[in-house]
Phi, psi and omega in degrees: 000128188240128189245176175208182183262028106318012192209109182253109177286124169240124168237116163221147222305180162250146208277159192233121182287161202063117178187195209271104178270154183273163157323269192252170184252176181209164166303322160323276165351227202343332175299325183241046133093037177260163218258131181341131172101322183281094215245042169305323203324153164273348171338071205252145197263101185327321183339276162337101207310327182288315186327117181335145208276348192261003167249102183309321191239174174310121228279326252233338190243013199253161187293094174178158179255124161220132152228172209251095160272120167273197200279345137335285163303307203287344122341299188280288197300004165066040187289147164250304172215172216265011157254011147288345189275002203274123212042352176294316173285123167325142197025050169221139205223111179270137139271104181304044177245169179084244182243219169230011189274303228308290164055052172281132182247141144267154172166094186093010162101014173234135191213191174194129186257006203192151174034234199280133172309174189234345172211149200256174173225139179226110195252115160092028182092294284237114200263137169276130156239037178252085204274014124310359169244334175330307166308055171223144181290155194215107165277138177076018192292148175269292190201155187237141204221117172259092182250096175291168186094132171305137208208029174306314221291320209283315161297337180078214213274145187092011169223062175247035157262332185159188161197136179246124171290054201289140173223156179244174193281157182241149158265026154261022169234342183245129165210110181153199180230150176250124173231152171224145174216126191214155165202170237147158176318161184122296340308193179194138166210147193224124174225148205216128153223156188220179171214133195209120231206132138244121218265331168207180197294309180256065167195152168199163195223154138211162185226140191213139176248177172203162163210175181214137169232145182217131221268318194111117148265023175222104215271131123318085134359270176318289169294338197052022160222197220248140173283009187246011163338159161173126150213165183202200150215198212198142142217132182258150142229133196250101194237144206217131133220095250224063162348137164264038180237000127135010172280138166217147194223145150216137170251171163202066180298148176193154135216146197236132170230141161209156181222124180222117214301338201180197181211111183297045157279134173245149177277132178278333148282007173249332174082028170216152184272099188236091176214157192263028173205141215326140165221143200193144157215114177287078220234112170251162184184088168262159169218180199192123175221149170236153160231116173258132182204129178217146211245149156221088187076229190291323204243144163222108175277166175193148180226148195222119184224131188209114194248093171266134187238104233237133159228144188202174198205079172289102183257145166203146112290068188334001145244021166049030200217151191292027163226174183280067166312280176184141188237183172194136199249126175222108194284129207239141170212081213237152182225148185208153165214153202236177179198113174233121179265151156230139172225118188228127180227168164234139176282169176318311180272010160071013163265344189254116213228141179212139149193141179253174182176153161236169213201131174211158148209173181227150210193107203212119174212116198255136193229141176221137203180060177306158149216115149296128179256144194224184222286318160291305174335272178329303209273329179249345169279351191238303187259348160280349169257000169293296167247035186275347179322348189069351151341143179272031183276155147211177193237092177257147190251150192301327201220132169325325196215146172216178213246131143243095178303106194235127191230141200225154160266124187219098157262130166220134184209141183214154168246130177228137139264157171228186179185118193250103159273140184213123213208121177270153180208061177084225170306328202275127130250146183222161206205098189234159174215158178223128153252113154298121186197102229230103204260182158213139155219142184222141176229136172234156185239155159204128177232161180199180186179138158243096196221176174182159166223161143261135175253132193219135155328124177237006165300358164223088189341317191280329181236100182265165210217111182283124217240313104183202179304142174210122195290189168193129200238189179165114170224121160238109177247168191163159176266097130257156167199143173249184178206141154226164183223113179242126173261119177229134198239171173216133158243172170188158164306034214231167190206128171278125194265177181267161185113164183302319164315156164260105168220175163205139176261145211197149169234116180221148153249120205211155194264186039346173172167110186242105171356156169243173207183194200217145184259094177274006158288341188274000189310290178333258183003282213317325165296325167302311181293318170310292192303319187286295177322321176291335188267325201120005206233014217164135172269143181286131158297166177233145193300290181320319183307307239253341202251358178269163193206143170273152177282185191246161176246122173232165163243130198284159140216118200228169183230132180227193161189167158238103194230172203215173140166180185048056184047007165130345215269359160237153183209178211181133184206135183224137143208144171252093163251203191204086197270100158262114238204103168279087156113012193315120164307121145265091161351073187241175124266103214297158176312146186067343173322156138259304220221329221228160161242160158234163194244135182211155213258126194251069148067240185245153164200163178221126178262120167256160169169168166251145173233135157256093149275105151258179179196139168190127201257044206271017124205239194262017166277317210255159161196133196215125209209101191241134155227135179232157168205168189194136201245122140262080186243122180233147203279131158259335217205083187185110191228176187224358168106007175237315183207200161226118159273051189274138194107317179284152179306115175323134164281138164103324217227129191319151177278332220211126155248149187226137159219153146226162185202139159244133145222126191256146203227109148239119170271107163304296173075078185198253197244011227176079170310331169170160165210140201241159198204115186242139194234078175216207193189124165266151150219145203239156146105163012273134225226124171245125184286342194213148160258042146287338162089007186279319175289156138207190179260099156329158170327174149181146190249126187239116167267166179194172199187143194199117177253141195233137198236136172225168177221072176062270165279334190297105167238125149234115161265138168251164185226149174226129157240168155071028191318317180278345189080023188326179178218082172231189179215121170307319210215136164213166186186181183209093221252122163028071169068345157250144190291174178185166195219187151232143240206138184284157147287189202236181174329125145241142180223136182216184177207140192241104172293146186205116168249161175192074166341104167153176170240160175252151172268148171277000000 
């Protein structure tokens, strides 16, 4: 399928007959003219504790493109983690490759394959600034909130893409037990248990376990078991309090482990994942937020505090191919805190809205991060550029293999104030915001390496002749650090339009802005180029040049709605936006490299596209749920000293995202309450691997589909993805001249069990 920007594709699913009334009913439901049990709404209630603190009004009606699943849908569609949410939001595109370190986000054509995200996370208010951590399963989410568009001013640095919200079920809405068990092909098994407790009318507790197994659909050829393995677990505790003097408290403790065997990369020219030496990624991660929030009259503060601690182990073989290149183990030891004060009011007369807040986190993070180098390495990287000169030389090296040691320091630390005003003027709201915000990041290293060879006389070949030794010492040690002080405003727009529907239209202009860092992969390189350079063979990096990268900037300038009709039971979200993008961090690999990628800054790029949300409920049988978004994002500016792509597609991040959904709801109401048949289809692409634009991914529609049968506590589903057997490739890339993919899975099928001891609260 060949798309352009002219053309917009619509595929759509086939409604599937027979289906699902939901459990319990909720005020949503009924608000947005759905049938009890449907907790699809896009609705989100300012009331409500969990509601983001930093949004006053309903999320879904505010001037920004967003969207909102609820826990229902988030059921049927078997979300887990903040990659199920990848294309039901327009343009916004998770790729499932690599590891679980990897946790690349796209959106509107700005992404990241490395160091800083481009849209933060918050799970239960509380923000990860590790987007190495981003990747984990969650039991019991309530509801997921994708809000695009830069969200610097209220969030800072590392969300000028968007923010994703995550919330867990509270036990004032939930009292009783939860169990889930599910398996599949693969094999693949997920099993949850949880307890949700009211310990007095104002305290509640909950404890929620999770575990995961995943068998792997892709064998290492060479080791012989499938690279993509994994299994890990999770425990939550939820501690709730609600004072009748308007104090509220929520804790939320967790720590998540997981292991995963490898990285299902094939070499394309064999089409196969073969390469022989170990690869693995090891991830422990507690984290632990408190939220204090207390309302008086008009005005409500809140502190938001979040202290995470990630210890983890990237082992790779970093040429992926069944010989000894060179491998890297890199062992992580991180601490991170976060401190958000917020103060938000209203005036009397509800035309005037404000809210401020200051801001800190800390950031300490200790690294060890060897690359052995080994017996092909040594032989075509080093002593085949040694002696292709035609010399009558040669090289024999003291060890098949030696160690380039690298041990790193990352103290980082910032401070912000904000400030949001917002003033109704009859239909008009107008709305400005300002963030001040003043980072530091210092890195200090020390790589090194002890080695040596001999060099020998080859004139007469057959008795090569030692001429003599020549040791190699290599220490590179050192200090950097920058400071930026970035000022980011946001203005918008919006006009409620008139008639009885709830709808509105919006204009908004906002700054972006994603932190700079150091490519601590490249230190091994910066050593190498010292060992070649001592021979004669290679130019040196200068450290400072090759290991620092700048943030990147952008300006949003984007146009909207929000529309309703048919008494709620249909809505619709339209936005167009328009992005200029200063300094885009890009992912390459540099001239001369061995070993490492880096990440550098390309100059200029501009993004254009559209985003589509329909929804429509028209009664309590049907739900019917469509999204599109479409991307034009291209380098205006960007050459690497090899070539100039000025023109060419931003790599990585889709032209074109597609979600549709059918779901038919028959209440059997008989030994059998209803059973629901669910019908949808994702589509991705067109995806460019480099930037020269010569590899890319074509579209592709991966259908899926699921009847869900309940009984009072009682659900059993069954499920499919990948429906079609597609053939695609998530990932693709290109290492000293060789290509390597990732590969999508293939058909999957599961069947899912779900009880739930307890009653639900209105």
């Amino acid at each position: 399928m060949k798309l352009n920007r002219f053309y917009i594709p619509v595929i759509i699913s086939a409604a599937i007959f027979s289906a699902a009334g939901d459990l319990h009913a909720s005020v949503a439901d009924e608000d947005f003219g759905l049938a009890p049990g449907d907790n699809d709404s896009v609705r989100v209630l300012s009331e409500v504790f969990v509601t983001a603190i930093k949004h006053a009004d309903e999320l879904t009606f505010l001037p920004q493109a967003s969207t909102v699943v609820g826990e229902n849908r988030v059921q049927r569609l078997g979300i887990v983690a903040i990659k199920g949410m990848s294309e039901i939001a327009p343009n916004f595109y998770i790729p499932g490759y690599g590891s679980r370190a990897t946790s690349s986000i796209y959106v509107r054509g700005i992404g990241s394959r490395m160091d800083q995200p481009v849209v933060g996370l918050n799970v239960d208010n509380v923000s990860f600034l590790n987007k190495d951590a981003y990747d984990f399963d969650l039991p019991d989410i309530s509801r997921i909130e994708v809000v695009r568009g830069p969200q610097s001013t209220l969030y800072g640095r590392n969300t000028m893409a968007g923010v994703i919200n995550i919330y867990t079920l509270s036990p004032f809405d939930f009292t009783g037990q939860r169990v889930m068990a599910e398996t599949g092909n693969g094999p693949i098994m997920h099993m949850s248990v949880s307890q949700y407790a009211m310990l007095r009318d104002d305290l509640g507790m909950s404890i929620a376990g999770h575990f995961y197994y995943n068998g792997g659909f892709f064998k290492n050829n060479w080791r012989g078991y499938d690279a993509d393995k994994e299994k890990g677990g999770s425990l939550r505790w939820k501690t709730e309090w609600r004072s009748r003097s308007g104090l509220r408290l929520e804790n939320t403790a967790s720590f998540s482990l997981g292991r995963t065997a490898g990285y299902p990369y094939e070499y394309d020219a064999s089409g196969e994942v073969n390469y022989n030496d170990t690869c693995f990624y090891r991830r422990n991660i507690f984290a632990d937020g408190l939220t204090l929030k207390w309302k008086a009259g008009n005005v409500e503060m809140s502190s938001i505090t979040g202290v995470q601690y990630i210890d983890d182990n990237l082992t790779l073989d970093q040429d992926f191919l069944p010989l000894d290149y060179f491998t890297l183990s890199q062992r992580r030891h991180e601490w991170n805190v976060t401190q958000d004060f917020i103060a938000r009011g209203t005036a009397a007369s509800g035309r005037y809205k404000w809210l401020g807040g200051v801001y800190g986190f800390y950031r300490h993070t200790d690294m060890d991060a060897p690359v052995n180098m080994k017996q092909h390495a040594i032989e075509r990287l080093i002593i085949d550029n040694v002696t292709q000169s035609g010399a009558p030389v040669g090289i024999e090296w003291d060890t098949p293999e030696f160690e380039i040691a690298s041990d790193f320091r990352f103290p980082v630390y910032g401070l912000a104030a904000y400030h949001q005003s917002d003033l109704t003027l009859g239909r008009v709201t107008l709305s400005a915001g300002i963030r001040l915000d003043y980072e530091r990041t210092a890195l200090n290293y020390n790589s090194h390496t002890a080695t040596g060879f001999n060099l020998m006389s080859t004139r007469d070949p057959a008795n090569p002749v030692l001429i003599r030794h020549i040791p190699i010492e290599i220490d590179e040690s050192g200090k950097l650090h920058k400071s930026y002080l970035e000022l980011l405003p946001r203005f918008t727009m919006s006009y409620a339009l008139p008639g009885r529907e709830q709808g509105s239209v919006y204009a908004s202009v906002s700054k972006g802005y994603k932190a700079g860092g150091y490519n601590s992969q490249m230190f091994s390189d910066v050593v190498m180029q010292r060992m070649m350079s001592s021979m004669g063979v290679a130019e040196q990096y200068e450290v400072g040049d090759i290991i620092t990268y700048r943030p990147e900037y952008s300006w949003n300038y984007e146009v909207g709605g929000h529309f309703t009709a048919a008494g709620g039971r249909f809505g619709a979200d339209v936005a167009l936006f328009w992005i200029e993008c200063r300094d885009q961090q890009i992912t390459s690999f540099p001239a001369g490299t061995t070993t490492g990628r880096i990440t550098s800054n390309a100059g200029r790029t501009r993004s254009q596209g559209v985003e589509l949300q329909l929804r429509y409920a028209p009664d309590s049988h049907w739900r019917l749920n469509a999204s599109y978004g479409y991307t034009r994002a291209r380098f205006r500016q960007f050459a690497d000293g090899m070539a100039d792509y000025r023109g060419n597609r931003v790599p990585y991040a889709p032209s074109n995202t597609l979600f549709a959904e059918a779901a038919y709801t028959w209440h059997v109401n008989r030994w059998i309450e209803n059973v629901t048949f669910d019908a949808h289809v994702r589509g991705i692409g067109d995806i460019y691997w480099d930037e020269a634009n010569t590899e890319h991914q074509k579209f592709y529609a991966l259908p899926g589909a699921s009847i869900e049968a309940r009984r009072g506590w009682l659900s059993l589903k069954i499920w499919g993805e990948n429906l079609s057997s597609t053939r695609y490739k998530l990932f693709s890339f290109t290492s000293m001249g060789s290509r390597f993919s990732q590969r999508g899975n293939p058909l999957t099928w599961g069947v899912t069990l779900r009880m739930a001891f307890g009653t639900t609260k209105l």
